[in-house]
DRENRO-580199 format. One record per residue (C-alpha): residue in three letters; chain; x, y, z. Coordinates in nm, 3 decimals. Layout:
Ala|A|X|Y|Z
...
This chain:
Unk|A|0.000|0.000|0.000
Unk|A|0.145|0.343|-0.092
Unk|A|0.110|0.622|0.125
Unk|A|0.100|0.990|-0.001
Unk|A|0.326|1.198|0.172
Unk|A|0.119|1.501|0.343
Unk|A|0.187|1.890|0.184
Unk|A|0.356|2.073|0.425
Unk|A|0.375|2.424|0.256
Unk|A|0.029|2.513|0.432
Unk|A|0.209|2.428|0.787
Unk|A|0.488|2.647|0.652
Unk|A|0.215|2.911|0.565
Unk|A|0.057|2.955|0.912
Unk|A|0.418|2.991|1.061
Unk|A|0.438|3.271|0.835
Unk|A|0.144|3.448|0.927
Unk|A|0.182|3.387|1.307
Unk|A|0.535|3.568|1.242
Unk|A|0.347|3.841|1.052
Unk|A|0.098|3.864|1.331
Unk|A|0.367|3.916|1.569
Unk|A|0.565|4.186|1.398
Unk|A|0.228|4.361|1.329
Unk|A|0.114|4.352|1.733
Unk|A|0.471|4.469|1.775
Unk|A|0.429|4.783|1.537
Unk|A|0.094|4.872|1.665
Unk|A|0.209|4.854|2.032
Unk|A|0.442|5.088|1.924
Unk|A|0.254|5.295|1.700
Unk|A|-0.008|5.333|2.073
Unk|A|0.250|5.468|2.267
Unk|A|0.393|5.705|1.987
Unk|A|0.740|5.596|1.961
Unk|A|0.928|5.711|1.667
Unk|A|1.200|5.436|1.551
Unk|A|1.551|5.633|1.465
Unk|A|1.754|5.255|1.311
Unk|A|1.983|5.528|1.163
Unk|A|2.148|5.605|1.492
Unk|A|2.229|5.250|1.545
Unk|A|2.526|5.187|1.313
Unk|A|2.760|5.412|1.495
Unk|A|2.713|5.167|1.778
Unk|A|2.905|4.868|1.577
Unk|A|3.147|5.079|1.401
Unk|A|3.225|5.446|1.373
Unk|A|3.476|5.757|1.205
Unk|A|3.709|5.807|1.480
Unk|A|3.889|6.160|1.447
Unk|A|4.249|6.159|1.625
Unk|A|4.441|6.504|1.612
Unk|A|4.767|6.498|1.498
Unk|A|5.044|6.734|1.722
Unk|A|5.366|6.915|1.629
Unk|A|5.609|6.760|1.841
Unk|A|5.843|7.054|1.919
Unk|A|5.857|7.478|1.761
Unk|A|5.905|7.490|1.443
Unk|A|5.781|7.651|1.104
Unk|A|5.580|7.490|0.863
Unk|A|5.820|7.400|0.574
Unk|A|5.604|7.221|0.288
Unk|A|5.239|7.090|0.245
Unk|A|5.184|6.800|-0.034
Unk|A|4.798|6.771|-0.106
Unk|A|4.706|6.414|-0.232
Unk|A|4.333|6.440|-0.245
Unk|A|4.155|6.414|0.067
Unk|A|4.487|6.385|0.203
Unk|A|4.787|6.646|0.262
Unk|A|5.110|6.551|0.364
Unk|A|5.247|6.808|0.594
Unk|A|5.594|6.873|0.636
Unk|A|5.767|6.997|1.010
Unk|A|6.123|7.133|1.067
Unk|A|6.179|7.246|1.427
Unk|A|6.452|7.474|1.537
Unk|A|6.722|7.188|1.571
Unk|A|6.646|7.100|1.171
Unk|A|6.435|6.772|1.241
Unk|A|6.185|6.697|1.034
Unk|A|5.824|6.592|1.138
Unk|A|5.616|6.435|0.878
Unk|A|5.251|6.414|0.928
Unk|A|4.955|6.306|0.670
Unk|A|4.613|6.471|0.736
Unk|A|4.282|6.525|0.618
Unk|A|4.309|6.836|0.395
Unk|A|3.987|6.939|0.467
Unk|A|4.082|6.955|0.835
Unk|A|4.458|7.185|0.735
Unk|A|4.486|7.491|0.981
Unk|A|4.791|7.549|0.881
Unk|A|4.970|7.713|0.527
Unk|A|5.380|7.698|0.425
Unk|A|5.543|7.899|0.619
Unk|A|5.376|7.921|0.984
Unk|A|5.534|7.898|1.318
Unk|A|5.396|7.618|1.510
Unk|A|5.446|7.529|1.924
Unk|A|5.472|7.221|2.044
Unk|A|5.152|7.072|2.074
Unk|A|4.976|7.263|1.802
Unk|A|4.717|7.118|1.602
Unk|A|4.795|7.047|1.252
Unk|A|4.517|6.868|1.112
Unk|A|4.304|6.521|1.170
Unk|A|4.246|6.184|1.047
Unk|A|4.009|5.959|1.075
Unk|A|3.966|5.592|1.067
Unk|A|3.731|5.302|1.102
Unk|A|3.713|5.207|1.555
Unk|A|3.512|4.926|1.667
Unk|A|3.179|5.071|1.836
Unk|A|3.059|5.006|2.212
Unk|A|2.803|4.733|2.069
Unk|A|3.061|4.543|1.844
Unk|A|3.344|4.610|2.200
Unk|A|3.036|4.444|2.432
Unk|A|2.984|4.126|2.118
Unk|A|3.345|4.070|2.184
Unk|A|3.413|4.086|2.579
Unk|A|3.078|3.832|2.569
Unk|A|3.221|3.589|2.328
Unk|A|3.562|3.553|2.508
Unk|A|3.380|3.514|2.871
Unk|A|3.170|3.282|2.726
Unk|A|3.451|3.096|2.570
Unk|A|3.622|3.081|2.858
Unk|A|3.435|3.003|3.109
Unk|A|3.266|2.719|2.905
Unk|A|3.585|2.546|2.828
Unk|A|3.658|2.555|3.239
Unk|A|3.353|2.475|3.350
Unk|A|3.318|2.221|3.118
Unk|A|3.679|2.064|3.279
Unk|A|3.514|2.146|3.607
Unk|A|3.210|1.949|3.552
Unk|A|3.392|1.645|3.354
Unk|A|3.619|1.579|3.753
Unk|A|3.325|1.637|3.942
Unk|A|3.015|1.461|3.801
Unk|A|3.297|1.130|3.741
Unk|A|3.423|1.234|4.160
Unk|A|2.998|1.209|4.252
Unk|A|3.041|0.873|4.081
Unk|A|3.350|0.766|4.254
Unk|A|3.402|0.522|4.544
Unk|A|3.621|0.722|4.771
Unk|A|3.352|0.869|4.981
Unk|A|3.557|1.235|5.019
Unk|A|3.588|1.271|4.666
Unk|A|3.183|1.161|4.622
Unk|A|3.074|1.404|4.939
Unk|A|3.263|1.704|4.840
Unk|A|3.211|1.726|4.476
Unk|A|2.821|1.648|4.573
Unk|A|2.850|1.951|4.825
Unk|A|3.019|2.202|4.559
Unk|A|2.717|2.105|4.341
Unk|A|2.438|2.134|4.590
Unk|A|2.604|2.445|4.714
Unk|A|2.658|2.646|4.399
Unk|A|2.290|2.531|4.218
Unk|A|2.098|2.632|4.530
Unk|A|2.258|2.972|4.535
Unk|A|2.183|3.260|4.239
Unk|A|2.463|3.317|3.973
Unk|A|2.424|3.674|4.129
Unk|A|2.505|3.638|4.469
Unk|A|2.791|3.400|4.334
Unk|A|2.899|3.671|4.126
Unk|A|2.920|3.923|4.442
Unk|A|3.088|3.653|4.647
Unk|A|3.395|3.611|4.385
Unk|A|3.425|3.987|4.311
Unk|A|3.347|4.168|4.668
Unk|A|3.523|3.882|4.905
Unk|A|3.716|3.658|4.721
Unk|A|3.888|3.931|4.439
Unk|A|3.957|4.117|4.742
Unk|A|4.126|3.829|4.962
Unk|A|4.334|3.764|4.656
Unk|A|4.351|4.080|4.453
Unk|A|4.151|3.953|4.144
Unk|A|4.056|4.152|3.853
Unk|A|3.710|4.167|3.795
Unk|A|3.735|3.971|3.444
Unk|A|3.898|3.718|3.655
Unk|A|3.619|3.704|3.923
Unk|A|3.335|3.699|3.644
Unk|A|3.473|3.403|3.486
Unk|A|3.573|3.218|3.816
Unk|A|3.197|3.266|3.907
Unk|A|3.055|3.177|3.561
Unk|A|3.317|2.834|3.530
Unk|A|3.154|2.742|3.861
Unk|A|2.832|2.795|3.859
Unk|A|2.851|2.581|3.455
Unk|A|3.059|2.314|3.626
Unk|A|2.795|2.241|3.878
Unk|A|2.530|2.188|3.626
Unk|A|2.806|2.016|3.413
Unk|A|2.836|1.728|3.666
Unk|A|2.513|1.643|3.691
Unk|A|2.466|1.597|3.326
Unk|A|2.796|1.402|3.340
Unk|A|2.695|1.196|3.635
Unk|A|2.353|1.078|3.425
Unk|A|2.494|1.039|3.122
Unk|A|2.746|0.803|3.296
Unk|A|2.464|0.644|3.500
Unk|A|2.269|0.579|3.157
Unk|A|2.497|0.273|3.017
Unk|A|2.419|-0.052|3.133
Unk|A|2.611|-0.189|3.406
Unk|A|2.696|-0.430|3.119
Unk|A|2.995|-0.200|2.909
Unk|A|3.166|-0.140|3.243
Unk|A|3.155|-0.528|3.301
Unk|A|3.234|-0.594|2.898
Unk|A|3.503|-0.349|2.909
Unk|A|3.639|-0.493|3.260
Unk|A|3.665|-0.887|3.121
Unk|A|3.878|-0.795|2.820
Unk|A|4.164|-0.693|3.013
Unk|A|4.098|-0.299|3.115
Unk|A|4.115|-0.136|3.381
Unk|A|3.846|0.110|3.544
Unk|A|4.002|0.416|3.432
Unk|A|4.017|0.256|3.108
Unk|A|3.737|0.144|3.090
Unk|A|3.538|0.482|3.147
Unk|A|3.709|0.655|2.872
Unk|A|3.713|0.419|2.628
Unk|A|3.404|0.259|2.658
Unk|A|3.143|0.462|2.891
Unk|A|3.249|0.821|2.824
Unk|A|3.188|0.834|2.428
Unk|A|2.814|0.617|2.511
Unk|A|2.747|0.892|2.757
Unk|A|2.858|1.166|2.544
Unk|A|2.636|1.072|2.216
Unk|A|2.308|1.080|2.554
Unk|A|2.458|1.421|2.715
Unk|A|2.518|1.620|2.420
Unk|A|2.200|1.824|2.437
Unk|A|2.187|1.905|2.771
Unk|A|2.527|2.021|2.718
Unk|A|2.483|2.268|2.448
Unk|A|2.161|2.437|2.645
Unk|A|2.380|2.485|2.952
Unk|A|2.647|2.643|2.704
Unk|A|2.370|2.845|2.530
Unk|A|2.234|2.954|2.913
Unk|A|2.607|3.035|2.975
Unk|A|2.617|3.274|2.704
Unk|A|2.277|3.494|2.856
Unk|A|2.455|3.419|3.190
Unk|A|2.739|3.637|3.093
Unk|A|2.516|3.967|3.127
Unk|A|2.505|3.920|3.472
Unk|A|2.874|4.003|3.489
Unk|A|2.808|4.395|3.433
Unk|A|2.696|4.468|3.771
Unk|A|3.102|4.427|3.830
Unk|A|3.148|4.702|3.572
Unk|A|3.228|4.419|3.327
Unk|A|3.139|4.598|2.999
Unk|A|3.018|4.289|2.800
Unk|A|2.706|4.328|2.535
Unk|A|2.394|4.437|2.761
Unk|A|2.591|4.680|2.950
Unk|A|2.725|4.781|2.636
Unk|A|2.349|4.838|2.483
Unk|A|2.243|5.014|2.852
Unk|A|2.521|5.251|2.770
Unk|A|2.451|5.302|2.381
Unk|A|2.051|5.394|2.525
Unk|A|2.191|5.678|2.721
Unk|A|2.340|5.819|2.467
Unk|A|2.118|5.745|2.146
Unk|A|1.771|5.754|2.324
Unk|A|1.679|5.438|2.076
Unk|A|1.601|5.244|2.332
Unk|A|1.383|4.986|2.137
Unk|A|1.643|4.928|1.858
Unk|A|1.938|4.900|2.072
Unk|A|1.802|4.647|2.299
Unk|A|1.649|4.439|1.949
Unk|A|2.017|4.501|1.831
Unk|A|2.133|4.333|2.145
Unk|A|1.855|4.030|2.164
Unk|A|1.989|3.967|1.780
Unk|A|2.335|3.963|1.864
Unk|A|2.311|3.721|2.140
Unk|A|2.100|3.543|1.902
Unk|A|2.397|3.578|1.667
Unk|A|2.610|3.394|1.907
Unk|A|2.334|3.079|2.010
Unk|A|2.185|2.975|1.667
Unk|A|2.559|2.848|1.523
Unk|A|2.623|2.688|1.846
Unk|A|2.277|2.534|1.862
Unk|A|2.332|2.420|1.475
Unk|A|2.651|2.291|1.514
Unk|A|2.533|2.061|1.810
Unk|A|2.240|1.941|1.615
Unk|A|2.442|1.856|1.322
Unk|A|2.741|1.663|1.564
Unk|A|2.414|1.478|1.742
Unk|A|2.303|1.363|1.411
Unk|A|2.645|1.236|1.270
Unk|A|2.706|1.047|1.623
Unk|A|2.343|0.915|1.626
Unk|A|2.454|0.746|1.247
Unk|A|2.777|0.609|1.383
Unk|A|2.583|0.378|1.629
């Protein structure tokens, strides 16, 4: 018996209109409370001109001026016969052949391409969340196999540093590291925030570890044990890959949580991406499209990482 596969374009079609349903509500609750969207203040935010002034060094007269364009190459000899050579905007020249000029006079500008407060705040969140990932994923690895363990000190402390850090907010953790521990020990603040994010992940790291581990049959350990190897062995050659093909997706949501955790770090003047946006608000008064700037950034960050787990789940669910 043949069975006809089902159209799905009209599924397809009433995700569509949901989606335009929801942008529409969104423009009419705006269009209620009269708020005029300015998107063309928002691009300064990633990238911007910067102007630097460029300084006679010492007194000295003005001895030749080159214009290339929007460019001038101006020419310095101070009292001792040094040259100074400096290339400007010509637009910007205050200068002609032949002045006197102090040291510290203005000569001209340039400008070139800087790296905005948004684009700054995408960065400081991408190497917190890096790092602190990559140690609390080592953290999590020694103590979800230590709550497994037979030494009881090893099981009863590692099941106390989990019990203790997921009872407690990320917060107060946060204030802890940065307030009494950074000051014990003189920490930076970068170093607190991703002390207390590598943690607080490693805690919720062991107890996907621990189930993943608990998932495979007695029967591996046992297989693994009567061909010759030993425990240690035997857990990473034979129970660790099972358990990582099971723990895989838990993983990557605590990762993707990790990366939203990192915007807790700004209340220790850590300027990561929604400090970053808080700051761009005060100064652009665009509130709406800052902080839609700032959901799609983050959003920038979690899709790969969400694809790129989906797609390693799928090619270790065809190995088995």
């Amino acid at each position: 018996m043949i069975k006809h596969k089902k159209a799905q374009w009209p599924w397809h079609a009433l995700t569509a209109l949901v989606l335009i349903g929801l942008a529409f509500s969104l423009y009419i609750a705006t269009t209620s409370i009269s708020y005029e969207w300015r998107w063309n203040r928002v691009p300064q935010y990633f990238a911007y001109q910067a102007e630097e002034a460029q300084r006679a060094v010492g007194y000295g007269t003005v001895e030749a001026i080159v214009q290339k364009g929007a460019t001038s190459t101006v020419t310095l000899r101070d009292e001792d016969g040094a040259q100074q050579v400096l290339d400007v905007d010509t637009a910007s020249l205050q200068l002609a052949k032949g002045d006197d000029v102090a040291e510290g006079d203005v000569i001209g500008v340039t400008h070139h391409w800087a790296a905005g407060p948004l684009a700054w705040g995408l960065w400081t969140t991408v190497w917190i969340s890096v790092a602190s990932g990559v140690i609390g994923l080592l953290i999590g690895l020694f103590a979800g196999l230590c709550r497994l363990s037979n030494n009881p000190t090893l099981r009863d402390l590692s099941t106390v540093y989990v019990e203790l850090v997921r009872g407690t907010p990320l917060l107060v953790q946060i204030f802890i590291f940065y307030f009494f521990i950074g000051t014990v020990l003189n920490l930076s603040r970068e170093f607190a925030g991703v002390a207390a994010l590598a943690l607080f992940t490693g805690a919720y790291v062991a107890e996907i570890v621990r189930a993943g581990v608990q998932s495979i049959a007695r029967g591996q350990s046992e297989a693994a044990r009567s061909l010759g190897l030993n425990a240690s062995q035997s857990m990473r050659h034979v129970i660790l890959p099972q358990a990582f093909k099971r723990v895989l997706p838990p993983l990557a949501g605590q990762f993707i949580s990790l990366v939203k955790d990192t915007s807790l770090v700004s209340v220790i003047a850590i300027t990561e991406l929604t400090k970053s946006g808080r700051e761009a608000i005060t100064t652009s008064f665009s509130t709406f499209e800052i902080w839609f700037c700032v959901a799609g950034l983050y959003l920038l960050i979690n899709l790969p990482l969400s694809h790129i787990a989906s797609r390693l789940e799928r090619r270790l669910a065809q190995s088995d």
